[in-house]
C-alpha positions as CSV (number, residue, x, y, z in Angstrom):
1,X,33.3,138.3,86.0
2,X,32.2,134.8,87.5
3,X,35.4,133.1,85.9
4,X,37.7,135.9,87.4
5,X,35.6,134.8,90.9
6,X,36.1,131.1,90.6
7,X,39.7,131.9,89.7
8,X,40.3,133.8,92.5
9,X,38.5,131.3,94.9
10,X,40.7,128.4,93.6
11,X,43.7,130.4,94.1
12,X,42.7,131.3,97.7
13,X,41.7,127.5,98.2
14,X,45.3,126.3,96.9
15,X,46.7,129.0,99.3
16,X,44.5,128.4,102.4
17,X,45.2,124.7,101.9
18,X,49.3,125.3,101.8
19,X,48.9,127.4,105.0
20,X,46.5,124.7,106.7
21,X,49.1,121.9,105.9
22,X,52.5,124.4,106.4
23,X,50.8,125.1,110.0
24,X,49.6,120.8,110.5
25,X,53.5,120.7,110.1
26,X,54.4,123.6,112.4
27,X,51.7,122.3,114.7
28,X,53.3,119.0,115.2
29,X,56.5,120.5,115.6
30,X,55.8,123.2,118.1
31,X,53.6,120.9,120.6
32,X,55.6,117.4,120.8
33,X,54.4,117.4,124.2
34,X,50.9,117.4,124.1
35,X,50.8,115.5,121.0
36,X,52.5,113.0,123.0
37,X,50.0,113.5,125.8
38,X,47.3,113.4,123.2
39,X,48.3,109.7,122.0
40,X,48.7,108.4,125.2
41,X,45.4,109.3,126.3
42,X,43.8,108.1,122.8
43,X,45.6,104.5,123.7
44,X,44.6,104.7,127.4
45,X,40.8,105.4,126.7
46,X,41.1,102.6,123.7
47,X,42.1,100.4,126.5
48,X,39.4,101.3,128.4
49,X,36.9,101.0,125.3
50,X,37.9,97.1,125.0
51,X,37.3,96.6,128.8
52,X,34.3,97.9,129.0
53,X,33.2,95.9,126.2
54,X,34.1,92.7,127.5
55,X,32.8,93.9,131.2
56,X,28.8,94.9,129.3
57,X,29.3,91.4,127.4
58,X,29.5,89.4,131.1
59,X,27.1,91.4,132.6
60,X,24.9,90.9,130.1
61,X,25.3,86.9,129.9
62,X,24.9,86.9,133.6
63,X,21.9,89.2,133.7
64,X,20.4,86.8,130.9
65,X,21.3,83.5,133.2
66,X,20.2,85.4,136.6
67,X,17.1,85.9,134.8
68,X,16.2,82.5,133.7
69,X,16.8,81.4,137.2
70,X,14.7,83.6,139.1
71,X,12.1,82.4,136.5
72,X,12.5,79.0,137.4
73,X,12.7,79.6,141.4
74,X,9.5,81.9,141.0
75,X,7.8,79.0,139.2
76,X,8.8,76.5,141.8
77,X,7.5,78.7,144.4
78,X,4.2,79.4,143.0
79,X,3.8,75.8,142.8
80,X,4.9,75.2,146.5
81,X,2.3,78.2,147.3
82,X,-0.9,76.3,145.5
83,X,0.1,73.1,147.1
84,X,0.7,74.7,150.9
85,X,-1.8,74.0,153.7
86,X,-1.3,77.7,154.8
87,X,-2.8,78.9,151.2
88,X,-5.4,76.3,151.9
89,X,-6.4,77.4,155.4
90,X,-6.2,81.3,154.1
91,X,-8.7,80.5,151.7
92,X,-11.0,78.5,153.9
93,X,-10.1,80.8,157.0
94,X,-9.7,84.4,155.8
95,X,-10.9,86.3,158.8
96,X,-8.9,83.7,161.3
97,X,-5.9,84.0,158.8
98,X,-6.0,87.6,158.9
99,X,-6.0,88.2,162.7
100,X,-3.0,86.0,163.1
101,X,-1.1,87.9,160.5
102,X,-2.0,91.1,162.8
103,X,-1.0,89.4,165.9
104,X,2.1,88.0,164.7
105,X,2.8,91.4,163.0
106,X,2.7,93.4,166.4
107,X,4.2,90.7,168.8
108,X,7.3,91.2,166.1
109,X,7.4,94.8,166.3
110,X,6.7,94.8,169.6
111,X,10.1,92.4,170.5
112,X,11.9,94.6,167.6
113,X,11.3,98.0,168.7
114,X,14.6,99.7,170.1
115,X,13.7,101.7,173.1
C-alpha cells in the first residue's frame, strides 16, 4: 500500500508541477502589463537601493569627521576654560560669581521679554 501511495504522490507532483509551469506560462501571457509594471518598479527601487547606499556611506564619513572635530574644539575649549580668569574668579568668588550670573540673567529677560 505505501508504494501505491508514493506512486500516486509522484504522479500528482509531476502533474501539479506541469500545471504550476503551464499557468507560469499563461501567467506571463495574460498580465504583460503588470509584468511590465512589475520590472519597472524592481529597476526603479534597485536604483534607489544604490542611492541610498552611497547617500548612508557620506553620511557616515561625515558623521565620523564631524565627530573628530567637535572632539578636538571641546578639547580646545576645556583648555581655554582651565586657563580663563572668569573660572579663576568663580572658584575664588563663588557667592560674588553667582549673584552676577542672577543679575545678568534677569536684566536679559527683563530687556527680552515681549510685552
Amino acid at each position: 500500500m505505501t508504494a501505491k501511495n508514493t506512486a500516486t504522490s509522484k504522479s500528482n507532483s509531476k502533474t501539479n508541477s506541469a500545471t504550476n509551469s503551464a499557468h507560469t506560462m499563461d501567467s506571463d501571457v495574460a498580465h504583460p502589463v503588470s509584468d511590465k509594471l512589475a520590472d519597472s518598479l524592481h529597476h526603479t527601487v534597485d536604483g534607489l537601493h544604490s542611492t541610498a547606499a552611497q547617500a548612508e556611506e557620506a553620511l557616515r564619513t561625515k558623521s565620523g569627521e564631524s565627530t573628530t572635530a567637535i572632539k578636538a574644539q571641546s578639547r580646545l575649549l576645556r583648555q581655554k576654560w582651565n586657563n580663563s580668569s572668569v573660572k579663576q574668579y568663580a572658584s575664588e568668588n563663588p557667592v560674588k560669581a553667582a549673584g552676577v550670573a542672577f543679575t545678568a540673567g534677569a536684566l536679559l529677560t527683563l530687556f527680552l521679554r515681549k510685552k
